[in-house]
C-alpha positions as CSV (number, residue, x, y, z in Angstrom):
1,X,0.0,0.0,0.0
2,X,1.4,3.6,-1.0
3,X,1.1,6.6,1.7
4,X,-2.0,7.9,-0.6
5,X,-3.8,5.2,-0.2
6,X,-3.0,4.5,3.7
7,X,-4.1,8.1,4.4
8,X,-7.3,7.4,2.9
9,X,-7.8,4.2,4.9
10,X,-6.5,5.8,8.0
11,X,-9.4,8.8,7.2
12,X,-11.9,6.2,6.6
13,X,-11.1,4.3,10.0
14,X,-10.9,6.8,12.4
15,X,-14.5,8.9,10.6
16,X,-16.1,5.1,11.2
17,X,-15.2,5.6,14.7
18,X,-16.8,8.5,15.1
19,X,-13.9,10.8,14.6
20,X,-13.2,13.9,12.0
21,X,-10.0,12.9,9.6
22,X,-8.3,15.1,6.9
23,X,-5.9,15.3,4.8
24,X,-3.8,18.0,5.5
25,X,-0.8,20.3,4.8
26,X,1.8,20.0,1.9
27,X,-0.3,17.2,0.4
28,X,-3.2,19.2,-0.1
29,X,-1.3,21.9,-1.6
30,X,-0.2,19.1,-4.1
31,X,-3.0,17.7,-5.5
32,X,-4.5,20.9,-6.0
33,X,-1.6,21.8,-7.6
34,X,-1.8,18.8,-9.7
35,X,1.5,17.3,-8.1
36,X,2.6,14.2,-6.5
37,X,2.7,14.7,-3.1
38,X,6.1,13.4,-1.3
39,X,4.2,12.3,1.3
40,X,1.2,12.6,3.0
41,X,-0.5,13.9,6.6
42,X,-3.7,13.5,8.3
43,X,-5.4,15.7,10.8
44,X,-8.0,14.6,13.3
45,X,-9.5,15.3,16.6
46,X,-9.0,12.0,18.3
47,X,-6.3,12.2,20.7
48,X,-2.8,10.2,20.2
49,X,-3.8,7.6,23.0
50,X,-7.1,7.1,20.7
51,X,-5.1,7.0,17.3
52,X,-2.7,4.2,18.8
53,X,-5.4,2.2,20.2
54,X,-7.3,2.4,16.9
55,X,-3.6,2.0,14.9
56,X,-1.6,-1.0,17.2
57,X,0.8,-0.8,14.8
58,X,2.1,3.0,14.8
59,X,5.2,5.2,16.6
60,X,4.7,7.4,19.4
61,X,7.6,10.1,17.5
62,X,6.1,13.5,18.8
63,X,3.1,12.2,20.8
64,X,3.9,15.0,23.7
65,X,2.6,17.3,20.1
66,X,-0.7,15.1,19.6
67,X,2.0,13.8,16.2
68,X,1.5,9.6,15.7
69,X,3.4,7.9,13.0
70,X,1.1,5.1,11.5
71,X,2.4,2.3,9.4
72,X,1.1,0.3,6.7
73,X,0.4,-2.9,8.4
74,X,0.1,-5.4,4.6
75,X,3.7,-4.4,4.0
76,X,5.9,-5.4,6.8
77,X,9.2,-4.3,5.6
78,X,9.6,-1.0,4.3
79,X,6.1,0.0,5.0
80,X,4.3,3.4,3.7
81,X,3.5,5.9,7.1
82,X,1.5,8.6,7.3
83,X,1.7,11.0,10.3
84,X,-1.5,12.1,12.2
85,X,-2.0,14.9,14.2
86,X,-4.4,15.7,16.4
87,X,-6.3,19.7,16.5
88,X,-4.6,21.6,18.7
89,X,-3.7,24.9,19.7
90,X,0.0,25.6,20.4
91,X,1.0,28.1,23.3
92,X,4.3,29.5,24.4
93,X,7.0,28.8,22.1
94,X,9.9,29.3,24.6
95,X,12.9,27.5,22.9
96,X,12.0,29.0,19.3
97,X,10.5,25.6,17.9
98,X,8.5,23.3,20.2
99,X,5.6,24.6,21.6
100,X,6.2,24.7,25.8
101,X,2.7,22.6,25.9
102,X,-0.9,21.9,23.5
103,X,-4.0,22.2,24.4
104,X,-6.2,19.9,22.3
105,X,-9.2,20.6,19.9
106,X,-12.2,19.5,17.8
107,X,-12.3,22.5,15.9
108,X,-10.0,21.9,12.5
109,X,-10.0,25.7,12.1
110,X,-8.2,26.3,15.2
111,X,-5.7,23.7,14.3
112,X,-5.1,25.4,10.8
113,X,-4.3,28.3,12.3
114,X,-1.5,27.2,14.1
115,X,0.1,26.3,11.2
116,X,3.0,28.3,9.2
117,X,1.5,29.2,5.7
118,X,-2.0,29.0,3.8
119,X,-1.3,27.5,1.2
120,X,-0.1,24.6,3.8
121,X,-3.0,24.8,6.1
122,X,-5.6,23.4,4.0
123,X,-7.6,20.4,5.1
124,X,-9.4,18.0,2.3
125,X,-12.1,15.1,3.0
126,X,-10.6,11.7,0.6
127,X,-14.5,10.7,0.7
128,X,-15.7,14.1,-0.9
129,X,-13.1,15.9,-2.3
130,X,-14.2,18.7,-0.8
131,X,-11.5,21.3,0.4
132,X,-11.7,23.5,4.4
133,X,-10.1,26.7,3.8
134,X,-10.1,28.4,6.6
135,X,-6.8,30.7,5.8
136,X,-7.2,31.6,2.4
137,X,-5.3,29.2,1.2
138,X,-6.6,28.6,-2.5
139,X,-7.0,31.9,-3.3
140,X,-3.3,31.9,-2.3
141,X,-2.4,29.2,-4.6
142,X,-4.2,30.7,-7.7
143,X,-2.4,33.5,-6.9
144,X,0.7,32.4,-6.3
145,X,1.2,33.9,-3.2
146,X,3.6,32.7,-0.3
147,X,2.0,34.2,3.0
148,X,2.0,33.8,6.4
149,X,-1.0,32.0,8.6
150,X,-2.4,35.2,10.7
151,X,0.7,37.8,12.6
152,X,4.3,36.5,10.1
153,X,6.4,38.3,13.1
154,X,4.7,35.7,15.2
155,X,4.4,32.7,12.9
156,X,8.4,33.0,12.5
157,X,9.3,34.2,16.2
158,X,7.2,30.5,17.1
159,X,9.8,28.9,14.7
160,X,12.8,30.5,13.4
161,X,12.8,27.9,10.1
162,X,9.5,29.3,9.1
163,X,11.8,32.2,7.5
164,X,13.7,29.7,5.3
165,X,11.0,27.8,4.3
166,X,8.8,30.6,3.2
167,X,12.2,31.7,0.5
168,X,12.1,27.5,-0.2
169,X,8.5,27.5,-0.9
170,X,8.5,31.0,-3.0
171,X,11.3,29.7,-5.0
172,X,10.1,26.5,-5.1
173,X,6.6,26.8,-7.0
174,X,7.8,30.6,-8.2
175,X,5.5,32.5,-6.0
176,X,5.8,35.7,-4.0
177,X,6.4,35.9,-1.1
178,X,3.8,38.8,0.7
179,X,4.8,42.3,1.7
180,X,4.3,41.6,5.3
181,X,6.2,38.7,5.8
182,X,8.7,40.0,3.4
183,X,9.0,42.5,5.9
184,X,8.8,40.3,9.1
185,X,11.5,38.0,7.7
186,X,13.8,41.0,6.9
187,X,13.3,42.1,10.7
188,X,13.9,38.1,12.1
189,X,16.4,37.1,10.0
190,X,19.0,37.7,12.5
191,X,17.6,35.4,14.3
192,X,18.2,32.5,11.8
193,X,21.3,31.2,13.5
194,X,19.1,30.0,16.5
195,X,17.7,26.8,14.5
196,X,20.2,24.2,14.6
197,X,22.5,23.4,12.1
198,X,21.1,20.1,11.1
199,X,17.6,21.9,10.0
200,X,19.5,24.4,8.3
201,X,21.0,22.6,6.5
202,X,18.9,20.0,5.5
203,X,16.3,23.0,4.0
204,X,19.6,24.7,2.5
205,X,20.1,21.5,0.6
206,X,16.3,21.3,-0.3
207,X,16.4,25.1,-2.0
208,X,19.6,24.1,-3.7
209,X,17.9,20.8,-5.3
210,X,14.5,21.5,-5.9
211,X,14.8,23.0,-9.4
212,X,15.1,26.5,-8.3
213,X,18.6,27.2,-7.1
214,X,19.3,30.6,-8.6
215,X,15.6,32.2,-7.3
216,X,16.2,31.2,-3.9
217,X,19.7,31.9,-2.8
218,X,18.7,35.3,-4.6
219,X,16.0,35.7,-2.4
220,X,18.3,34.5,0.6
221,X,20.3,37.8,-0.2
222,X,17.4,40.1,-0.7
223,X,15.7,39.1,2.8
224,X,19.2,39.3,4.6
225,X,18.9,35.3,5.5
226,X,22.1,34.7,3.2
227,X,24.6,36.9,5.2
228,X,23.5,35.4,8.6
229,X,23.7,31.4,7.1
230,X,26.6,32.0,4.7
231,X,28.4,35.0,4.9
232,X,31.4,33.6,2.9
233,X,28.9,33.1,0.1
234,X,27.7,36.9,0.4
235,X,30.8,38.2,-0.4
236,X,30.6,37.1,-3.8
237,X,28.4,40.0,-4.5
238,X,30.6,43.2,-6.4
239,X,34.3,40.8,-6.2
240,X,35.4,41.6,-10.1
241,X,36.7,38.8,-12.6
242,X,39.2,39.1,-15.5
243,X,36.5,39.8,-18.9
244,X,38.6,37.3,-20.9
245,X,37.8,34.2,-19.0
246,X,34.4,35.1,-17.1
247,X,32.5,37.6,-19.5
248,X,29.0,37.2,-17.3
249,X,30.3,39.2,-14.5
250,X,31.1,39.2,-10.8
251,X,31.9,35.7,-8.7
252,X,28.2,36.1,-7.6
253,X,26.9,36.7,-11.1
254,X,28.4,33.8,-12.2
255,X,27.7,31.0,-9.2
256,X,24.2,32.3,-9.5
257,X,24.1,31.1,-13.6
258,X,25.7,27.8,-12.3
259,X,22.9,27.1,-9.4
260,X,20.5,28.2,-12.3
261,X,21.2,25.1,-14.1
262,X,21.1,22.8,-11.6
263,X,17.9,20.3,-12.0
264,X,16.3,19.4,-9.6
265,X,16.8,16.1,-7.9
266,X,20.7,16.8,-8.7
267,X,22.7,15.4,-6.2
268,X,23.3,17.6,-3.1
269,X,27.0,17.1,-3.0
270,X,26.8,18.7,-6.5
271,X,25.0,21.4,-5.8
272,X,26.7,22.7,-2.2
273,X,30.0,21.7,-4.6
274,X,28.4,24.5,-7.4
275,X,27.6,26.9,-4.2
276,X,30.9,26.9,-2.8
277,X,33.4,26.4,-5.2
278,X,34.5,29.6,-6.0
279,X,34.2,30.3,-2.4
280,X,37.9,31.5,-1.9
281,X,37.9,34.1,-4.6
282,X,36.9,36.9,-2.2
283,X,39.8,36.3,-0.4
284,X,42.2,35.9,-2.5
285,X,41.6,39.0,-5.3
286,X,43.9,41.2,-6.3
287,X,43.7,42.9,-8.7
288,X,45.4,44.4,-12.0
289,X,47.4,47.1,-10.1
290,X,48.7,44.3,-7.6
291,X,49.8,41.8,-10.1
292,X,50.9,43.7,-13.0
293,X,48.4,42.3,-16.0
294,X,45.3,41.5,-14.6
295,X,42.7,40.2,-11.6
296,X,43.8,37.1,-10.2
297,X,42.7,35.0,-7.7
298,X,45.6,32.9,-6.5
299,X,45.5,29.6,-4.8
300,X,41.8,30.2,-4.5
301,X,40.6,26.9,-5.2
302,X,43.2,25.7,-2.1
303,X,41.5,28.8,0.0
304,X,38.3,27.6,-1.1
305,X,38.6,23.8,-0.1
306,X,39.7,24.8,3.9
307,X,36.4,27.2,3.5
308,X,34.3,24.4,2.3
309,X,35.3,22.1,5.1
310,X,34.6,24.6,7.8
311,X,31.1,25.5,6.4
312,X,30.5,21.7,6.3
313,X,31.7,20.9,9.4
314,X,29.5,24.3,10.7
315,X,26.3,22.8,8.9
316,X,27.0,18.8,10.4
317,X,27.4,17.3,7.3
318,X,28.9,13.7,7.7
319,X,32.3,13.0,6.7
320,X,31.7,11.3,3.3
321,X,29.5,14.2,2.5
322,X,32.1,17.1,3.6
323,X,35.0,15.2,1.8
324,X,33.2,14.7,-1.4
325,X,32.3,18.5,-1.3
326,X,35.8,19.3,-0.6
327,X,37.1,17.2,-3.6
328,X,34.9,19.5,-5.9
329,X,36.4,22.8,-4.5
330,X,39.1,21.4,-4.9
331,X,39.7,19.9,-7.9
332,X,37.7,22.2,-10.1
333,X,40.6,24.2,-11.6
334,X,42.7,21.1,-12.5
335,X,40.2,20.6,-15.3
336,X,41.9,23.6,-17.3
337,X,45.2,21.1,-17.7
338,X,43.7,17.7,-18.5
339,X,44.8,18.3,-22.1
340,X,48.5,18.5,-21.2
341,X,48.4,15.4,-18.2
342,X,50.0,12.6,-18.3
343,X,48.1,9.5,-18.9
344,X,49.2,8.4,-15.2
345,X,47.9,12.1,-13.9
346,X,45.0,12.1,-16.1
347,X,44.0,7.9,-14.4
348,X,44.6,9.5,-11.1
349,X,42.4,12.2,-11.8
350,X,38.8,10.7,-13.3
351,X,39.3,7.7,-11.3
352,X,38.7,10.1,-8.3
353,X,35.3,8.8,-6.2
354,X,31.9,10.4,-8.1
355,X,33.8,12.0,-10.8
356,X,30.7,12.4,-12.6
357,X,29.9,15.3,-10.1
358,X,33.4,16.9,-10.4
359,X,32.4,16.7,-14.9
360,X,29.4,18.0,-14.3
361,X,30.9,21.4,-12.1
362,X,32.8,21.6,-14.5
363,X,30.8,21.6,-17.6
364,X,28.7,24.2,-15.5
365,X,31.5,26.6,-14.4
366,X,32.0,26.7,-18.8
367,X,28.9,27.2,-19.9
368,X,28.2,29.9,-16.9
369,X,31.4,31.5,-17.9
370,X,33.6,31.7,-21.7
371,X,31.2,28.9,-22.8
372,X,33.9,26.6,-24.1
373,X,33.4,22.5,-23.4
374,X,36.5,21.6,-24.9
375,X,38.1,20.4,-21.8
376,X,35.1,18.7,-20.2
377,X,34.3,17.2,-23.9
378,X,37.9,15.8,-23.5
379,X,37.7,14.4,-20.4
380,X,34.2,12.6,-21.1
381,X,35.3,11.1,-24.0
382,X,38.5,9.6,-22.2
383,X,36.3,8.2,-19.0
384,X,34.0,6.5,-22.3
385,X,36.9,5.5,-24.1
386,X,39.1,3.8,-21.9
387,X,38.4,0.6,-20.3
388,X,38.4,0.5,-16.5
389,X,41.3,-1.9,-15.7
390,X,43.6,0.3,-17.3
391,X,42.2,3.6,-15.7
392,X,41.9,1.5,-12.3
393,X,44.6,-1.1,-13.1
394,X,45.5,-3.9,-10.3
395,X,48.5,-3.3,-8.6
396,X,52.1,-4.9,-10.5
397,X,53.6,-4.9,-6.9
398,X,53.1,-4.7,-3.0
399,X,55.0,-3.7,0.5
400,X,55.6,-7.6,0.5
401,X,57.0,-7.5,-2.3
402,X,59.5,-4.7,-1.4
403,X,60.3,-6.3,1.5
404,X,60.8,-9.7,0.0
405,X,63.8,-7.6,-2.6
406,X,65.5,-6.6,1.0
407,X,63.7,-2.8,1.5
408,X,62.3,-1.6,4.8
409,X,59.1,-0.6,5.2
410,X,59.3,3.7,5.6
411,X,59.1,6.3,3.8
412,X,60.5,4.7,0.5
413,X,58.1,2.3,0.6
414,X,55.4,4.8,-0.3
415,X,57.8,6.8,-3.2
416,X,58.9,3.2,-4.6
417,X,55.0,2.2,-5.0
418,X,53.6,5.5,-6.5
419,X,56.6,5.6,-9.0
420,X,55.8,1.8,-10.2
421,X,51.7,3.0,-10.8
422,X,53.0,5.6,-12.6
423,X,55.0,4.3,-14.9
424,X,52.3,1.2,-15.2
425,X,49.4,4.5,-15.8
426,X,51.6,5.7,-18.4
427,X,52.2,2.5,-20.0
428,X,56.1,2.2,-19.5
429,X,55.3,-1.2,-17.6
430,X,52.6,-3.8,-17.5
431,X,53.7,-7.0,-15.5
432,X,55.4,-7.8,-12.4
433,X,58.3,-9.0,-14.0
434,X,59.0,-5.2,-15.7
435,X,58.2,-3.5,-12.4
436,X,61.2,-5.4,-10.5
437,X,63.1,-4.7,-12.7
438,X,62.4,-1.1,-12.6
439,X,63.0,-1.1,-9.0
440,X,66.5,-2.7,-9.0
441,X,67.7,-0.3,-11.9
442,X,66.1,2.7,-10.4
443,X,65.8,2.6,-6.1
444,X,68.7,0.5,-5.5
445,X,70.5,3.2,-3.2
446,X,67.1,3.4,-1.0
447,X,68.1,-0.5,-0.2
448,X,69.8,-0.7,3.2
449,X,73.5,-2.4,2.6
């Protein structure tokens, strides 16, 4: 059973016991929108206790916020869920997110209200069809109008995300985002840096992947959100680049084309790879009357990487995730040489982990720049043209079989073993036999006497 078709049974369940059910939020939103939805919610008046009696087989997640988890019970592994809330009425929100206690409801319009936007808090009967608007949520939709469910200063001051999501949603489905909680995010935004960094991030990563890249880090900047989450990135705006190789203008004009083309569903090492990889040009310019000829921006990409890493490691990614991002800082300028590598250098290079992300930065930092593919048209055709075992090839020789010739494992080990690869990567060598040899004619001084 899919989470559609759960929702409606849970509906149908809990109305045959005498109870209201809805569907609600983001789901809504969807089908009138005729979208998908990702997932879907339910709202009802019977309490948690009554919801987990009805549903045996549900999780107790946020019960202490009248939120139940209820799982499909015909599909035992990987089952659909659907969360159900009960009406309630939030009050106090002390630590910026969590409501200090809720008072329950029967009244679905007081529940609505509670909630962050219109064109989320609308409720719709499975049976019927028939939508609850108590916000003005449709006309919202039709309109294609982001606002905020009653007071925004109070809606975002309950929880400080609210401010992010409403530049998510806005970008998101291309809406506008209304005057007043324009304003009232403008006012808050300061206050950003209270949610933690895990929900931050994870709603960065959704505006960077959803399609709309380019609309909503350029709302981030307009609202004053960008400078408080990623200063580093706001200094992009007005930092000059040399005409002859970026044309489009500034470091922010020209991350901004890249995020542009980003679809969505891209992978979000990718994009926070596009965001952030010309991340140490600010700090490195200088420009024509410092160097002689023209702006540079030296060592930028080695800036850049120990930037990345700290705005990862501020944001919580995992390891994996802040490594792979680091790679694509980088490594994005060593594309401009894969004409001249070696074959050994060039291996090395594509056979670096997700190297289709590091091509595809690449092809976006041309065509958002002097336009020309020829590198990245090179360096395709050499991944598709060369078989794997000799971009990846097994090893000719080990540490036991340096130690077995009479060396010591050290520091020679490690030059000995990268000089055989290469010579094997460049085709100087291709069996065991040719790389002893190479090491008796060639290391025979690092062998102790």
């Amino acid at each position: 059973m899919d989470g559609k078709s759960l929702a409606k049974q849970i509906c149908a369940t809990l109305r045959a016991k005498g109870y209201q059910a809805y569907l609600v939020g983001g789901c809504v939103r969807d089908i009138l929108l005729g979208r998908e939805p990702a997932d879907y919610d339910v709202a009802t008046d019977a309490t948690p206790d009554a919801v987990q009696q009805i549903f045996p087989r549900s999780l107790a997640v946020g019960a202490q916020f009248g939120v139940i988890i209820v799982l499909d019970d015909s599909t035992p592994e990987n089952p659909a869920q659907v969360e159900v809330a009960t009406f309630r009425s939030d009050i106090g929100y002390t630590d910026g997110r969590h409501p200090d206690r809720v008072a329950y409801t029967k009244s679905p319009e007081e529940d609505v209200r509670r909630r962050d936007f219109t064109i989320n808090g609308l409720l719709l009967d499975p049976e019927t069809d028939q939508v609850l608007d108590f916000v003005g949520g449709r006309q919202d939709i039709q309109a294609g109008v982001i606002r905020a469910i009653g007071d925004p200063a109070k809606r975002f001051s309950e929880d400080k995300l609210r401010m992010l999501r409403a530049v998510r949603f806005s970008a998101r489905f291309n809406y506008v985002i209304e005057r007043n909680s324009v304003k009232s995010i403008a006012a808050l935004s300061t206050l950003i840096a209270q949610v933690s960094a895990e929900r931050l991030r994870d709603e960065l990563t959704k505006i960077l992947t959803e399609g709309a890249a380019r609309r909503g880090f350029e709302l981030l900047a307009s609202t004053g959100l960008l400078i408080e989450l990623l200063p580093e990135v706001s200094k992009m705006k007005g930092v000059a680049q040399p005409q002859e190789y970026h044309p489009e203008g500034d470091v922010w004009i020209h991350t901004l084309l890249m995020l542009e083309k980003l679809p969505a569903g891209c992978p979000p090492t990718l994009a926070w790879g596009v965001l952030l990889h010309d991340v140490g040009k600010p700090p490195t310019f200088a420009p024509p009357e410092v160097t002689g000829d023209r702006i540079r921006f030296n060592e930028h990409a080695e800036v850049g990487t120990r930037m990345a890493e700290a705005i990862c490691h501020r944001f919580r990614f995992s390891n994996e995730e802040t490594d792979q991002i680091a790679a694509l800082v980088a490594n994005h300028m060593k594309f401009k040489d894969v004409l001249n590598m070696k074959q050994a250098t060039l291996k090395k290079f594509v056979r670096q982990e997700r190297f289709g992300e590091h091509l595809e930065l690449h092809r976006l930092d041309c065509l958002s720049s002097h336009g020309n593919l020829e590198n990245y048209e090179f360096a395709k055709n050499f991944i598709e043209s060369t078989p794997p075992d000799q971009v990846r090839p097994p090893r000719l020789l080990t540490g036991d079989d340096l130690k077995s010739m009479g060396f010591l494992p050290g520091p020679a080990f490690r030059e000995i073993l990268e000089a055989i690869e290469n010579a094997q990567l460049d085709g100087k060598i291709a069996d065991h036999e040719a790389a002893i040899r190479m090491v008796r004619e060639e290391f025979a001084s690092l062998r102790p006497t």
